[in-house]
N, C-alpha and C positions, 0 to 999 in steps of 0.2 A: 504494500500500500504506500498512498502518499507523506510522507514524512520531512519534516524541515527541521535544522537549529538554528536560528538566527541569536548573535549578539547583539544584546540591544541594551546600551547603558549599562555594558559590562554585567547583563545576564541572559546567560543562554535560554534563550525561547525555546521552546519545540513548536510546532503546528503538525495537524493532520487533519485530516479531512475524508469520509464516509457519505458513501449512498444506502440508503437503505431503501433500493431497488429490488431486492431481491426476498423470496418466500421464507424462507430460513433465516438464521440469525447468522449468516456470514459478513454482515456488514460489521455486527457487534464484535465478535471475534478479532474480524480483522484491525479495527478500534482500541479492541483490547491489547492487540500483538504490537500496532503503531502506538500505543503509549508507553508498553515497555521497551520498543525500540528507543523512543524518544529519551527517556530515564537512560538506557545504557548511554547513551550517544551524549550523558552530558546535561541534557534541559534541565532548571529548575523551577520553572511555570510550564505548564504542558494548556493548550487551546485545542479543543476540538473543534470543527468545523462539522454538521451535519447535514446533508440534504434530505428532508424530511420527505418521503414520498408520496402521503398526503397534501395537495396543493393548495385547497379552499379552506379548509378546516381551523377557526380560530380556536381550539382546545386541543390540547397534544394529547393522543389517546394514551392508554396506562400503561402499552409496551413502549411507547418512547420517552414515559417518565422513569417508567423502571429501566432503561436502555442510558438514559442521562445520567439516574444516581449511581448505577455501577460505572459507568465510566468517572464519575467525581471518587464512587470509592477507590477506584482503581489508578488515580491520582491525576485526573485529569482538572486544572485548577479554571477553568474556565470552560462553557459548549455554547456552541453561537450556531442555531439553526438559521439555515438559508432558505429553508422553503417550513413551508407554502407561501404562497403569493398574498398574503393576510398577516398581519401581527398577530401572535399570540404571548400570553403571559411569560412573565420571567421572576424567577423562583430561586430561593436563597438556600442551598442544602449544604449540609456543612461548613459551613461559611465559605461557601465557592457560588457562584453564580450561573445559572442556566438561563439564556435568552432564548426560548425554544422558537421563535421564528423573529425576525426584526422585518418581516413584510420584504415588497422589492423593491430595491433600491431603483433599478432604473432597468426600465424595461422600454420596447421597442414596438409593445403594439400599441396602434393609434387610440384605443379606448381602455386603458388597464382596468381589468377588473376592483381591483383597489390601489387605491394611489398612496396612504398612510405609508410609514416607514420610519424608520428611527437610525441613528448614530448610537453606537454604543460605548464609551468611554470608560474602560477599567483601567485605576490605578492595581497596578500591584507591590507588595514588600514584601522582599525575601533576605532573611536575616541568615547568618551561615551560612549559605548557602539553598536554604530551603525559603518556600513559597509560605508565606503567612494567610492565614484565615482572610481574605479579604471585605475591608468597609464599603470602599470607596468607589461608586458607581454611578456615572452620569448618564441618564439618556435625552439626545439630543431628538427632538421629533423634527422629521423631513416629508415633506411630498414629492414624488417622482419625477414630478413637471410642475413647472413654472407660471402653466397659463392653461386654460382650460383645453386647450389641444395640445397633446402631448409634445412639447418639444426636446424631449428627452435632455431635460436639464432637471437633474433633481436638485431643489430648493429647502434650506433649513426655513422651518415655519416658527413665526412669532405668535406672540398676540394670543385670538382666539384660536385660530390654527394649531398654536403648537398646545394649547390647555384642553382641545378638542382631544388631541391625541395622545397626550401624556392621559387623563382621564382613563380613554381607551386603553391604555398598556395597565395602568392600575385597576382595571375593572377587571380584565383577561389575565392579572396574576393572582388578583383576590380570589379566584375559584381553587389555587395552588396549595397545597397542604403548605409551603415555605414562598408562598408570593410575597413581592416586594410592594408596598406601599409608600405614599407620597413622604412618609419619615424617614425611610429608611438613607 
């Protein structure tokens, strides 16, 4: 599978990235095998990347919550779902964080089924060398497009734009046994 280390401010990254395209749990697996890759090869923040193969669905069904928490047990310090095409909740488990979809950032059909989206900002701090329970988590609300015909410029929204959508992200993590709310 796909696996990275990046340095970054003198700490090794890991990334990886999974489809769960397939009937069986081969995507989880191999998740599982790219984060102890990630761990040999050095990383002390690991980031998952998921492509969730539900598209429309703003609630993450209970195999890709239980799919999330074992990859946080299994030391994944952050999972940033890429699909579906819809924001769904983001959920505080161990003190790691799960974005289970941030919607589409920027898409290409002339009518996007939904235009919501977000920026996701985590600090991290890792002391020794290891990743600390992380506080610190910004999201930033974005639209796809600029103007009511797609011109594929996605736009950070102000105002009531972005309190429409921050709402939205806090209402689809409240249904989360570890959603995040506007305190956190």
């Amino acid at each position: 599978g796909y696996i990275q280390v990046r340095k970054i401010r003198g700490v090794n990254v890991g990334f990886t990235g999974v489809w769960d395209g397939s009937e069986d749990q081969y995507y989880e697996d191999m998740a599982l095998d790219n984060i102890e890759a990630l761990k040999s090869e050095g990383a002390q923040i690991i980031v998952v990347m998921i492509c969730w193969e539900s598209r429309e669905e703003s609630v993450p069904n209970d195999s890709q919550i239980l799919m999330a928490h074992t990859l946080i047990d299994a030391g994944a310090d952050l999972i940033v779902g890429v699909q579906p095409d819809v924001l769904r909740g983001v959920e505080r488990y161990h003190g790691k964080y799960i974005a289970y979809s941030l919607g589409t950032f920027m898409t290409c059909a002339p009518e996007p089924a939904a235009t919501d989206s977000l920026i996701l900002q985590q600090t991290f701090t890792v002391v020794d060398g290891v990743c600390q329970e992380n506080a610190e988590l910004e999201l930033i609300p974005c639209s796809v497009s600029g103007s009511e015909d797609n011109d594929l410029c996605p736009v950070v929204l102000e105002g009531d734009g972005a309190r429409r959508v921050l709402d939205l992200i806090y209402d689809r993590s409240g249904i989360l046994d570890g959603g995040i709310d506007p305190g956190d």
